[in-house]
C-alpha positions in Angstrom: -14.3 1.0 18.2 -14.7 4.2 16.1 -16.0 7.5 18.3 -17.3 10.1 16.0 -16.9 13.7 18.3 -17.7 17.2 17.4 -14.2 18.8 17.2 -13.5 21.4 20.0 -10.7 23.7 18.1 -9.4 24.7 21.7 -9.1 20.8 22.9 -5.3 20.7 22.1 -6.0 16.8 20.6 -8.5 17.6 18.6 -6.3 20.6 16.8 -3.4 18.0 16.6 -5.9 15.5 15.4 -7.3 18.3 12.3 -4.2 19.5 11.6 -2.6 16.1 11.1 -5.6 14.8 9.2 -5.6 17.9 6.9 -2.2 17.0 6.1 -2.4 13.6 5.6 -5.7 14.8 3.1 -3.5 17.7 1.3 -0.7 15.0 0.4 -3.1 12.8 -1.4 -3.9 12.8 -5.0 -7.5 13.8 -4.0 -6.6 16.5 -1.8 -3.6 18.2 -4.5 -0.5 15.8 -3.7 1.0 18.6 -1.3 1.6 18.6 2.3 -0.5 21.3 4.0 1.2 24.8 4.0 3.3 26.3 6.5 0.8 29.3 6.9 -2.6 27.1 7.1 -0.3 24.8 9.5 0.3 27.6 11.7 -3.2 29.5 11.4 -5.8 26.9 10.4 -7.7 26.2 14.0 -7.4 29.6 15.0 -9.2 30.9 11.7 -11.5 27.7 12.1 -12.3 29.2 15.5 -12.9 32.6 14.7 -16.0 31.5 12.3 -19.1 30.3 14.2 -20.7 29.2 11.0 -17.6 26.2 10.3 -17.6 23.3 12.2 -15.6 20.1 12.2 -16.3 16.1 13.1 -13.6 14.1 13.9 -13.5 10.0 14.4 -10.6 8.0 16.6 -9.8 4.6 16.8 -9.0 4.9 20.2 -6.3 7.5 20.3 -6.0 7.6 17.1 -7.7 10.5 14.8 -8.7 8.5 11.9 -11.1 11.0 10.2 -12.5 14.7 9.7 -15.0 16.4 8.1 -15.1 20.1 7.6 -18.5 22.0 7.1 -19.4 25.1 6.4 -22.9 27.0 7.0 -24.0 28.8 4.3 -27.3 30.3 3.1 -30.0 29.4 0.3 -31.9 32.4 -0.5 -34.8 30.4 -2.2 -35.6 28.2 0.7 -34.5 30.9 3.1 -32.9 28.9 5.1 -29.5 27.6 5.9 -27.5 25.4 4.5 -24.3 22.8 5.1 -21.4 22.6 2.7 -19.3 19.1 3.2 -16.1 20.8 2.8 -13.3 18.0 3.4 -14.3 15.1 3.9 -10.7 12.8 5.2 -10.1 9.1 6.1 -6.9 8.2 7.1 -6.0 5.7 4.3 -5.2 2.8 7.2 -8.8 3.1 8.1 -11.0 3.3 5.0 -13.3 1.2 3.6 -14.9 0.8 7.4 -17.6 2.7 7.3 -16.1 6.0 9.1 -17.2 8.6 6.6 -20.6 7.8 6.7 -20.8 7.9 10.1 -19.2 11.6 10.5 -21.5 12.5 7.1 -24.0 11.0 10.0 -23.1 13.5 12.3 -22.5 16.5 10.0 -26.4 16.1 8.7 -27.3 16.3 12.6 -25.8 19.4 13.0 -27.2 20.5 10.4 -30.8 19.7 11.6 -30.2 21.1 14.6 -29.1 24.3 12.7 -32.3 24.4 10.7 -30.7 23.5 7.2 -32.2 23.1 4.2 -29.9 20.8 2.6 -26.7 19.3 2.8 -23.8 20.5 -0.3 -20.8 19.1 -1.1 -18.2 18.1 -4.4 -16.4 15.3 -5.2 -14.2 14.7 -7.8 -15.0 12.6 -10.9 -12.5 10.3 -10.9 -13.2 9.4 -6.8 -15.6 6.7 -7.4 -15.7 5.2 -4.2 -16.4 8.7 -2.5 -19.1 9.4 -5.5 -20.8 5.9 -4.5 -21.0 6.5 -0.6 -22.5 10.0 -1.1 -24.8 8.3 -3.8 -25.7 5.8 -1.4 -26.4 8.4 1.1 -28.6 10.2 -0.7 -26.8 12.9 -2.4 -27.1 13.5 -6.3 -25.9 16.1 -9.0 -27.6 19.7 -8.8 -29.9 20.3 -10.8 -33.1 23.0 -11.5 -34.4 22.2 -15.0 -33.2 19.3 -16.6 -32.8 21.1 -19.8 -29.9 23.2 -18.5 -28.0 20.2 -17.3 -26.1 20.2 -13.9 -24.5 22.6 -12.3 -20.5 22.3 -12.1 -18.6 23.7 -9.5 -16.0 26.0 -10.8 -13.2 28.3 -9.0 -11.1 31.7 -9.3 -8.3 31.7 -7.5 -7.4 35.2 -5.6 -4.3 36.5 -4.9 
């Protein structure tokens, strides 16, 4: 049986459980083929801790931690309100294909709720087409204001 929790960063399991999950999602194709740096390794729950507006939902298989998503509050000036970005979204690949994602997406929009949100944001990579299809089927679609401008693309600059 799955359990989908609201990860505690100072519940020493659940920082094994994130940590080992962001790994096992940095070493995948999807998440850059890399295992997670020796600095985020080190730093990563602490930093998560430190920012009330990130939280994090895990899922175990019993002892197991089989999934996480990452989430961080943000704001939309033209409703005013709030807003969630689905940051990492992470299935252990033993476990997909069950369900599991949806059910922490689940969670992540009821948090969001409860935080007054406007909307839930998140990207996904156009070759992922069975994590385009579940947010599909969930609801989410491309962003989009006037259909003559097309839809927005997310883009990045990395800092040094």
């Amino acid at each position: 049986m799955i359990e989908i929790v609201r990860a505690r960063y100072d519940d020493p399991a659940h920082a094994a459980a994130l940590l080992d999950l962001m790994d096992e999602y940095a070493r995948d194709p999807a998440g850059g083929g890399e295992a997670l740096g020796d600095f985020a390794r080190e730093h990563l729950i602490a930093e998560l801790a430190a920012r009330p507006f990130i939280f994090s939902v895990l899922a175990f298989d019993g002892d197991k931690p089989v999934g996480l998503v990452n989430a961080m509050e943000g704001f939309s000036p033209f409703a005013c309100r709030p807003l969630v970005n689905v940051h990492d979204v992470v299935v252990g690949a033993s476990h997909r294909g069950r369900g599991i994602a949806a059910q922490m997406l689940a969670e992540v929009e009821a948090i969001a709720r409860e935080r007054g949100a406007c909307k839930l944001t998140l990207e996904v990579l156009d070759g992922n087409a069975p994590a385009r299809a579940l947010y599909q089927r969930l609801g989410f679609t491309a962003y989009q204001l006037d259909p003559a401008l097309g839809h927005a693309r997310f883009l990045q600059k990395w800092l040094s």
